[in-house]
MDAnalysis code that builds the backbone (N, CA, C; Angstrom):
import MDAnalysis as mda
import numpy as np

u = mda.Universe.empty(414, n_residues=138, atom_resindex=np.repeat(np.arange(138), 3), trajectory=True)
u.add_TopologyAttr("name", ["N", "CA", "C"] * 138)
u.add_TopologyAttr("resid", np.arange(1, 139))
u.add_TopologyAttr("resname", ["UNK", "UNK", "UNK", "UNK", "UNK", "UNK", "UNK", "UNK", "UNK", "UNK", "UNK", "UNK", "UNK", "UNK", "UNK", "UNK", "UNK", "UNK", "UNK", "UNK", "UNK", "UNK", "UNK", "UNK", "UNK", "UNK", "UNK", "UNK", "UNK", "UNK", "UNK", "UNK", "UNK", "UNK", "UNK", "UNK", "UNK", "UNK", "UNK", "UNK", "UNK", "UNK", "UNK", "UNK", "UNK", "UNK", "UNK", "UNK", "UNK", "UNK", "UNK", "UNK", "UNK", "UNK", "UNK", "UNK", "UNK", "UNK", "UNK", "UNK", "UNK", "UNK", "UNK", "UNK", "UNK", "UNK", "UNK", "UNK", "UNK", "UNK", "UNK", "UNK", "UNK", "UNK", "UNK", "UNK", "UNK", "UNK", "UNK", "UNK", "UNK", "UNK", "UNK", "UNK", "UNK", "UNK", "UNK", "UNK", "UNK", "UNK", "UNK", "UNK", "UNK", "UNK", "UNK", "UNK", "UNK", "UNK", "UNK", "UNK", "UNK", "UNK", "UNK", "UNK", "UNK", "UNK", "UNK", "UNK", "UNK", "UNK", "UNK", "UNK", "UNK", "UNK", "UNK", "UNK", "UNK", "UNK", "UNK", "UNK", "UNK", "UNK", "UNK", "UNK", "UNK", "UNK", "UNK", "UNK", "UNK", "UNK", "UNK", "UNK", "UNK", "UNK", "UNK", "UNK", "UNK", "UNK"])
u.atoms.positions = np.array([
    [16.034, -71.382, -62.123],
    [14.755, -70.818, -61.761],
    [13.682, -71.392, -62.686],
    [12.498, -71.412, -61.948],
    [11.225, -72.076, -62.527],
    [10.571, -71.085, -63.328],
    [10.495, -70.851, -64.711],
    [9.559, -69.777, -64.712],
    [8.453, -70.088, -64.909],
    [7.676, -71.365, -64.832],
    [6.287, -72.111, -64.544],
    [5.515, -71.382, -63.270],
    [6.531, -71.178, -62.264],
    [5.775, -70.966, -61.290],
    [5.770, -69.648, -60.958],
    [6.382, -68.311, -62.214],
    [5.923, -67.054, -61.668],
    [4.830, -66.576, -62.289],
    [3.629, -65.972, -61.961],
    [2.333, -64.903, -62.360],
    [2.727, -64.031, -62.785],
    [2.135, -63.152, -63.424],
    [2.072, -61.728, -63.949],
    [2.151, -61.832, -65.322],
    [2.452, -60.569, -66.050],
    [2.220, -59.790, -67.436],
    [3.457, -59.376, -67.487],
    [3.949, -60.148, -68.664],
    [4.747, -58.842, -69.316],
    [4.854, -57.689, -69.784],
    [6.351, -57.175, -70.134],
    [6.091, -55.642, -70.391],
    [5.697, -55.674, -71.556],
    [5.863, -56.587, -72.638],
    [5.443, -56.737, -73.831],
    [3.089, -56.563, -73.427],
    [3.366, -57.061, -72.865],
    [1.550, -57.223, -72.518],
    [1.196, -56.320, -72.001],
    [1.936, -55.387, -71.369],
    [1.736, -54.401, -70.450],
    [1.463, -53.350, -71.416],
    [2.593, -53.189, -72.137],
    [2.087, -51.894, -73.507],
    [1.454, -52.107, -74.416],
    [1.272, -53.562, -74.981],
    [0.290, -53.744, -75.785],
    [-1.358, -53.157, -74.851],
    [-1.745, -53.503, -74.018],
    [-2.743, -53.153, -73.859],
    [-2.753, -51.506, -73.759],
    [-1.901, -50.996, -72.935],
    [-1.888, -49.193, -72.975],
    [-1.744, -48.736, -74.395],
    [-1.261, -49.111, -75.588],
    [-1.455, -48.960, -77.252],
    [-2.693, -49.003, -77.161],
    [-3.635, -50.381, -76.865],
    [-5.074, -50.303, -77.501],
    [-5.608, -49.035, -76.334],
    [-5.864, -49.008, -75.142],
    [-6.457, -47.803, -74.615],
    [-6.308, -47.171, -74.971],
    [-4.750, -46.343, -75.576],
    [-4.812, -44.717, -76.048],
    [-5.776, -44.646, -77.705],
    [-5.466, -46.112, -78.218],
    [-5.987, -45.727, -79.302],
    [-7.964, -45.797, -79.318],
    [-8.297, -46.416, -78.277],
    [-9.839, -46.114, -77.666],
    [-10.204, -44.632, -77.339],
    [-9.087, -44.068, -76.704],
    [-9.535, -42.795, -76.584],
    [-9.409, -41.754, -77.411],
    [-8.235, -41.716, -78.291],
    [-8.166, -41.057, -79.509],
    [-9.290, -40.955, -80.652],
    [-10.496, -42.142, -80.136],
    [-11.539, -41.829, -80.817],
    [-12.311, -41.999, -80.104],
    [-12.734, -41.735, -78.869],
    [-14.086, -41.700, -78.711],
    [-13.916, -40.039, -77.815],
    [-13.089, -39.518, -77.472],
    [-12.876, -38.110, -77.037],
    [-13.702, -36.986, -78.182],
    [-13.494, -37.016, -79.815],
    [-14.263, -36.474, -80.718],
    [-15.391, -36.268, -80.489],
    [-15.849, -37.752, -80.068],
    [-16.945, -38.046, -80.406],
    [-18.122, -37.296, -79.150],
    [-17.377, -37.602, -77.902],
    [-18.139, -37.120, -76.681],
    [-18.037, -35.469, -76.888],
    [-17.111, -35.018, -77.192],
    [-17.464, -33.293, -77.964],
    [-18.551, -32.613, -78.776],
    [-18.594, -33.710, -79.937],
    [-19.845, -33.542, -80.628],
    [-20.991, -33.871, -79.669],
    [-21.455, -34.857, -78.940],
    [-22.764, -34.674, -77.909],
    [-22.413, -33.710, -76.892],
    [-21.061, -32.901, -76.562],
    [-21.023, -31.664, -75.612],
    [-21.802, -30.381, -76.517],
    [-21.450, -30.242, -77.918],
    [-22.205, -29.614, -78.801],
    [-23.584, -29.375, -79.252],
    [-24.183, -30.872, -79.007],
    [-25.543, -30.908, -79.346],
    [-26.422, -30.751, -78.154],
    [-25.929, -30.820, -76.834],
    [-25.997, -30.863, -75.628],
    [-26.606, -29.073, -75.222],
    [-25.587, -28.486, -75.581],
    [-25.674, -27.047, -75.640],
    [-26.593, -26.645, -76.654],
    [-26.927, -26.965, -77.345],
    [-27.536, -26.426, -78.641],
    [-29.068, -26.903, -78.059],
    [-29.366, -28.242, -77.307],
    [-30.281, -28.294, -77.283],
    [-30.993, -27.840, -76.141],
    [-30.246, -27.144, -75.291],
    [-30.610, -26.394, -74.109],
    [-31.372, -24.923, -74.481],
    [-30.195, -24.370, -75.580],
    [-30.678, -23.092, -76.115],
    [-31.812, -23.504, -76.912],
    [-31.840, -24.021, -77.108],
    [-33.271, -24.548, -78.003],
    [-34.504, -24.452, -77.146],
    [-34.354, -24.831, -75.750],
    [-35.227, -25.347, -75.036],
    [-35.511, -23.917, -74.172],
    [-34.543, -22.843, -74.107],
    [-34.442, -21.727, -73.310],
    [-35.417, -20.665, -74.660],
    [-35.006, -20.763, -76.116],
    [-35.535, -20.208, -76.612],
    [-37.619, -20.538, -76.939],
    [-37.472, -22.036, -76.496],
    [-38.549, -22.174, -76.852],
    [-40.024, -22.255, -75.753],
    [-39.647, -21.463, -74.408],
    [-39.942, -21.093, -73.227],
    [-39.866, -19.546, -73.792],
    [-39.555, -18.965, -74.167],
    [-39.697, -17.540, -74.902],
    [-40.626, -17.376, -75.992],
    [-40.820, -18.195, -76.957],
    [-41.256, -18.043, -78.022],
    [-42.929, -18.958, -77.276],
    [-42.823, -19.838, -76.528],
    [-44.586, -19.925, -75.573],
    [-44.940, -18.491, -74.903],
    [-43.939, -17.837, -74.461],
    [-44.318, -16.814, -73.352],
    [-44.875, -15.504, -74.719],
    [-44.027, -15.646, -75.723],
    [-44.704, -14.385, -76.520],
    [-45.981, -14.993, -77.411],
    [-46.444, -16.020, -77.398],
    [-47.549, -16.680, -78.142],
    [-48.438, -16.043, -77.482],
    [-48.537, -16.596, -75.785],
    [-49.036, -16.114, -74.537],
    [-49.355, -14.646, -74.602],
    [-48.619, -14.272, -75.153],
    [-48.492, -12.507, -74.477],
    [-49.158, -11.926, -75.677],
    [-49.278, -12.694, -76.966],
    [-49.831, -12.102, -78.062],
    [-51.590, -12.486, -78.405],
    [-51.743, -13.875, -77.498],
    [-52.820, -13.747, -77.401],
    [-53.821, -13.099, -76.355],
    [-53.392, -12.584, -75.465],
    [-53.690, -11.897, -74.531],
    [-53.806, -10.074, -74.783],
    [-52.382, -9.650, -75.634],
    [-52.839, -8.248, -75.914],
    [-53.009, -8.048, -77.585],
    [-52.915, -8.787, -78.392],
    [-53.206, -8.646, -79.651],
    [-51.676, -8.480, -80.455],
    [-50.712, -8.748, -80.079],
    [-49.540, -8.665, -80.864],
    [-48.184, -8.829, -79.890],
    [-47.292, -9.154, -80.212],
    [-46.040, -9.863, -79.186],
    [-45.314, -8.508, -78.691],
    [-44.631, -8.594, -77.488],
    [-44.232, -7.592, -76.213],
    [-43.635, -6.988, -77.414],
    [-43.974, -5.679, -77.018],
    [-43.557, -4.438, -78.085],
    [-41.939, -3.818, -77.907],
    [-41.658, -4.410, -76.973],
    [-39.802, -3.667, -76.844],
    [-39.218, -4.949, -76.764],
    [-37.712, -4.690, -77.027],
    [-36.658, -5.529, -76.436],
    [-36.423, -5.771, -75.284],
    [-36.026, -7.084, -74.975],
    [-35.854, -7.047, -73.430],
    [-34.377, -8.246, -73.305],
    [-34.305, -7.898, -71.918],
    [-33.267, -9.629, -71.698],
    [-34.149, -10.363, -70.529],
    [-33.587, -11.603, -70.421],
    [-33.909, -12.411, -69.665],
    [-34.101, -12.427, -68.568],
    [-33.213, -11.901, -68.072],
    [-32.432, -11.443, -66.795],
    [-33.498, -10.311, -66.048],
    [-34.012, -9.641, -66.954],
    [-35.094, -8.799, -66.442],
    [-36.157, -8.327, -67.227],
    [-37.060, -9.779, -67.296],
    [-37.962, -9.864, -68.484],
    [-39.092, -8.973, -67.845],
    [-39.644, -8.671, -68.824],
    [-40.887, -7.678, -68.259],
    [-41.947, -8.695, -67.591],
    [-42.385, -7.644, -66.670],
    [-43.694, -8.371, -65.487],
    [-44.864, -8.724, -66.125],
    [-44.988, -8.133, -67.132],
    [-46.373, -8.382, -67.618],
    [-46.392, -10.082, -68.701],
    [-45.593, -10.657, -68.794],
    [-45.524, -11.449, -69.475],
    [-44.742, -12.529, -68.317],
    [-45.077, -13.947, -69.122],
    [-45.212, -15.729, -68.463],
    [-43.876, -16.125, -67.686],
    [-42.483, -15.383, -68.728],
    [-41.436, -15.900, -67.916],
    [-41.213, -15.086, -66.940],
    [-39.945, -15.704, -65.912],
    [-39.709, -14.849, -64.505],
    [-38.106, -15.229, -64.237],
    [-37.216, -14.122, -63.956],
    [-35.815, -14.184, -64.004],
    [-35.560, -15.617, -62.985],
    [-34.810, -16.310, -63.688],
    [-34.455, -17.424, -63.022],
    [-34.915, -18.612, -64.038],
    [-35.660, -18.501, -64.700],
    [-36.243, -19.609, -65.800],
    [-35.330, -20.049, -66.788],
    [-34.325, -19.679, -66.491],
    [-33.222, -19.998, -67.685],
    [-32.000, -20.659, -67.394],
    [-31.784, -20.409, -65.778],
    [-30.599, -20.652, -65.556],
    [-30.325, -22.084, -64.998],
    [-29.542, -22.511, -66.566],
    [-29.157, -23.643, -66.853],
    [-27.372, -24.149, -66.887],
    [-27.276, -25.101, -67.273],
    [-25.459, -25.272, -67.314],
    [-24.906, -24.512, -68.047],
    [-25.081, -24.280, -69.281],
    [-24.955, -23.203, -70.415],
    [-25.066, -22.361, -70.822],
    [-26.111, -21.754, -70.705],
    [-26.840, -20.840, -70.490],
    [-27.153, -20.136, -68.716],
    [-27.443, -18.977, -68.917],
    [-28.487, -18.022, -67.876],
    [-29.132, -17.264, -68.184],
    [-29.859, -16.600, -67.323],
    [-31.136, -15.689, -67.640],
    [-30.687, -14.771, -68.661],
    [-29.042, -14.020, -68.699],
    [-29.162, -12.922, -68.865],
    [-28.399, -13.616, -70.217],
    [-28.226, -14.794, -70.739],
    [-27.779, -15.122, -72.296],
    [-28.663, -15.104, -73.367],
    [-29.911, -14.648, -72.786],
    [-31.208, -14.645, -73.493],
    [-31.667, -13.115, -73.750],
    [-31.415, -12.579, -75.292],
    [-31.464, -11.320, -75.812],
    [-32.695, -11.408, -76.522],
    [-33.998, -10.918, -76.430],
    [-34.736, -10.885, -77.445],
    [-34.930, -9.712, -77.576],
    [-35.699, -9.206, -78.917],
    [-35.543, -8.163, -79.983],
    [-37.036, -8.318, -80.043],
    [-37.763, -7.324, -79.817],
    [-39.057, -7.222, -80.229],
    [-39.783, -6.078, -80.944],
    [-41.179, -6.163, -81.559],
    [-41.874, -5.287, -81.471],
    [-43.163, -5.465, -81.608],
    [-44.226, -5.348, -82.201],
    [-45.673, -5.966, -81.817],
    [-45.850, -6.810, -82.609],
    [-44.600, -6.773, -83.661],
    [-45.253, -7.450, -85.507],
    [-44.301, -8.388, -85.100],
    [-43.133, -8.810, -84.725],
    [-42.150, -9.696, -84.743],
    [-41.457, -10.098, -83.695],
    [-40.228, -10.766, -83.332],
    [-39.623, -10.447, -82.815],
    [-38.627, -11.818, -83.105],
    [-37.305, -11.208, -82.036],
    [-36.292, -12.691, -82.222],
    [-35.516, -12.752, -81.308],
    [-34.916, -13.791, -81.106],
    [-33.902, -14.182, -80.051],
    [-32.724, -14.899, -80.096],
    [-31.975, -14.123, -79.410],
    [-30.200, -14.793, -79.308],
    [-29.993, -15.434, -77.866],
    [-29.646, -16.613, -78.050],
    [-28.885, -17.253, -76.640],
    [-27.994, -17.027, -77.179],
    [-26.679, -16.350, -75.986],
    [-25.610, -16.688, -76.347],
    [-25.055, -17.557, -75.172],
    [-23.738, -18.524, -75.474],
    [-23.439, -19.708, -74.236],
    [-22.384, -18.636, -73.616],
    [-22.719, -18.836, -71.956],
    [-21.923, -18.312, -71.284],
    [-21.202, -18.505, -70.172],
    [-21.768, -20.023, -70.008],
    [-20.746, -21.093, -69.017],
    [-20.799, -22.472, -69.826],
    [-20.027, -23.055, -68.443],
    [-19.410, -24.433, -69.170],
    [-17.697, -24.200, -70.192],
    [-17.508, -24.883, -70.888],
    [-16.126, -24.762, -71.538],
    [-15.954, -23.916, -72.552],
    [-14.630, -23.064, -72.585],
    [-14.016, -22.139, -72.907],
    [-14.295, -22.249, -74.690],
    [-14.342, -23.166, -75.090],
    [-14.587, -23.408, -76.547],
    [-15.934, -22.909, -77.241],
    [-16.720, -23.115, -76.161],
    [-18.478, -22.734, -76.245],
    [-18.587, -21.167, -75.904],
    [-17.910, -20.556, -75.084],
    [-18.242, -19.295, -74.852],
    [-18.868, -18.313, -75.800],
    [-19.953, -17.629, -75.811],
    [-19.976, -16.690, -76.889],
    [-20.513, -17.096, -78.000],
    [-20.532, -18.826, -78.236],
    [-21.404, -19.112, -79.789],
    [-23.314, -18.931, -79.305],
    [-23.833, -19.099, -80.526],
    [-24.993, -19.059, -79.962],
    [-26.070, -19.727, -81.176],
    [-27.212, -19.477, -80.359],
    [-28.266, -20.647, -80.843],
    [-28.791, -19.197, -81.050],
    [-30.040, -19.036, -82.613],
    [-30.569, -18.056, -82.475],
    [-31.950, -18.700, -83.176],
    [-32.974, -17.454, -82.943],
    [-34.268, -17.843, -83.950],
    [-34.897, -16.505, -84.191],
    [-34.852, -16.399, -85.676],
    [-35.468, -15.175, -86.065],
    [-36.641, -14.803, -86.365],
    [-37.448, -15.853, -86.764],
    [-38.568, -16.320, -87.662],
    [-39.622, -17.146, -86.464],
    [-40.495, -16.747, -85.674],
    [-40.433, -17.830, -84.864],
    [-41.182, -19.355, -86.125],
    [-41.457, -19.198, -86.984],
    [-42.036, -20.137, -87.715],
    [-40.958, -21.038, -88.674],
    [-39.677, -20.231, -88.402],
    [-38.499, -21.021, -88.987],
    [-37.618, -21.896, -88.148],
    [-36.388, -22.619, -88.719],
    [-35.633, -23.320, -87.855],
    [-34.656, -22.660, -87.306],
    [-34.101, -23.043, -86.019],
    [-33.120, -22.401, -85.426],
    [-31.842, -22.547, -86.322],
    [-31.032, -21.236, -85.501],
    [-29.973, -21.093, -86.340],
    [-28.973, -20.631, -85.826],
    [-27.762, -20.467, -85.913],
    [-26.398, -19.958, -84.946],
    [-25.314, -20.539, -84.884],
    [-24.370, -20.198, -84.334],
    [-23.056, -20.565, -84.349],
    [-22.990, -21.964, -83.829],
    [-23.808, -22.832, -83.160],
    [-23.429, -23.464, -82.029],
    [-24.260, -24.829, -83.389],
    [-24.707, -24.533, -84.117],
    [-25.559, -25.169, -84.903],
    [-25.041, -25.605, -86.324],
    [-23.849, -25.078, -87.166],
    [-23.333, -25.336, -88.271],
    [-22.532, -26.435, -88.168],
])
């Protein structure tokens, strides 16, 4: 037999290349986690910071920020946001807890879709003049 005239890959070539793929994915799988992380973080960021315009709004209009607590999900009428403004991949209306009173106030996203690992951490801001802060963020 000629072996000039057969084509193909050996099995030697065959697993050498499936070695280098697994070892491609063994590192870049980490890596796409960490942007699933920052991904989420920067949503809540973006959900909290549609809250923190709406109470700027609401404080220049009655002289101090919405005086009760509320959620998202059923934000008061008198103020900018409207249920549905939130609901994102990660987030929804009703992951958005804020804490108020005329002098202050603050807010918790917590994540409540998307993957099982994310459930429950959260992006928060207490200060609106400080940096965010939360589980989803260390």
């Amino acid at each position: 037999m000629n072996r000039k005239n057969k084509a193909g890959f050996t099995l030697v070539e065959l697993m050498v290349v499936a070695i280098i793929v697994a070892i491609l994915a063994a590192v870049a799988i980490p890596l796409m986690s960490g942007n699933t992380k920052r991904a989420i973080a920067t949503e809540g960021q973006a959900g909290i910071g549609t809250i923190k315009t709406a109470q700027q709004v609401y404080k220049a209009e009655h002289g101090g920020y919405y005086p009760s607590s509320f959620n998202c999900a059923t934000p008061p009428s008198d103020m900018t946001i409207k249920a549905g403004d939130f609901a994102g991949k990660y987030f929804g209306d009703s992951s958005y807890q804020v804490t108020s009173s005329s002098n202050t106030w603050s807010v918790v996203a917590t994540v409540s879709n998307g993957s099982s690992s994310y459930i429950g951490k959260q992006v928060s801001l207490t200060d609106p003049n400080a940096d965010f802060t939360g589980s989803l963020l260390q």
